[in-house]
Residue, then its C-alpha position, 0 to 999 in steps of 0.5 A: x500500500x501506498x499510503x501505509x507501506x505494507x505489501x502488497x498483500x496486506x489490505x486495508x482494514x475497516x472496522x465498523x466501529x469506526x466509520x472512515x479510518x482503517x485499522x492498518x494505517x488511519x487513511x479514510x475510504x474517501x478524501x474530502x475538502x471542507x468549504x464554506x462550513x461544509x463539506x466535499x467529497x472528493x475521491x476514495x480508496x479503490x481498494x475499498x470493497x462493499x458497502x460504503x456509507x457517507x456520514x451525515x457530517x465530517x468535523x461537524x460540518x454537514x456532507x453536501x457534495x459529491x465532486x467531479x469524478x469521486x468515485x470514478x473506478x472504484x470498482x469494487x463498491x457494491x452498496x452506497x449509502x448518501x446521507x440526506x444532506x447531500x445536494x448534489x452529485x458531480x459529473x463522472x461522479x460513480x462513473x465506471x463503478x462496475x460492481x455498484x448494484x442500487x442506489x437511492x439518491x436522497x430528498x436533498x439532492x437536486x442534481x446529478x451530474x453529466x456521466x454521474x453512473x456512466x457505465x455501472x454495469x451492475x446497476x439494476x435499480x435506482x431509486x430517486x427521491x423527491x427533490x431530484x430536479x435535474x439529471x445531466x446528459x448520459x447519466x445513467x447511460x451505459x447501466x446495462x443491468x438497469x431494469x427500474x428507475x422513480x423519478x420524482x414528481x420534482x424532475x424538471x430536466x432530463x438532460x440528453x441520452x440520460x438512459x442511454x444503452x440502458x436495454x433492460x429498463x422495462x420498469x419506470x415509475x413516475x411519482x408524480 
């Protein structure tokens, strides 16, 4: 490892007592910036496998964005949990996170970004609470296991070829 210079064997191991920090070397299954009393997402461990859950605050500051390309190839990550504070999803955000199976995109959240689950493979079902406004281009193209997606009453935009290759979507609910 990088970070903890171990060999490559050993792993990073994440106790579930704690909630960002490895038992091996302290380095958190995602990095982050704080601004303007809150805080940004901006990258993880691609080592990380599973389920990974985003905490509502970091240093007492509320999570409210995922960044750009944060979790781009990280493939490995199964289960993602956003906490209801997050507002919005940046391009490329998940974007190749081939073994990613569900995911529900909480009521604070009112944009997801161009790309943002481009090409998550493993996809079968996404849930989009109220609140969602705004799906930028291509991004859930590419989601070929995608099979059920609810869109909000609260959707206004759905940007270019958002579902793009997605050939098993059959079931749409409209919640509105």
């Amino acid at each position: 490892c990088n970070v903890c210079k171990k060999t490559r064997t050993i792993k990073h191991s994440y106790s579930s007592s704690k909630d960002i920090d490895c038992n091996i070397c302290g380095v958190t299954r995602y990095s982050y910036t704080i601004k303007k009393k809150s805080v940004i997402i901006t990258g993880c461990d691609i080592e990380f496998a599973g389920n990974l859950k985003l905490p509502k605050k970091i240093q007492g500051y509320p999570v409210t964005k995922i960044a750009d390309g944060a979790f781009f190839g990280c493939e490995k990550i199964t289960d993602f949990d956003i906490p209801n504070t997050v507002t919005s999803i940046g391009e490329y955000a998940f974007a190749y996170c081939s073994k990613l199976k569900s995911i529900t995109i909480p009521q604070s959240t009112k944009t997801i970004g161009i790309a943002a689950f481009r090409n998550c493979k493993s996809l079968v079902n996404v849930v989009l609470c109220d609140g969602v406004k705004e799906i930028g281009a291509g991004a859930f193209s590419g989601c070929t296991a995608l099979r059920k997606i609810t869109l909000p009453h609260t959707l206004s935009n759905v940007g270019d070829c958002a579902f793009d290759g997605c050939k098993l979507l059959d079931v749409v609910y409209y919640d509105g």
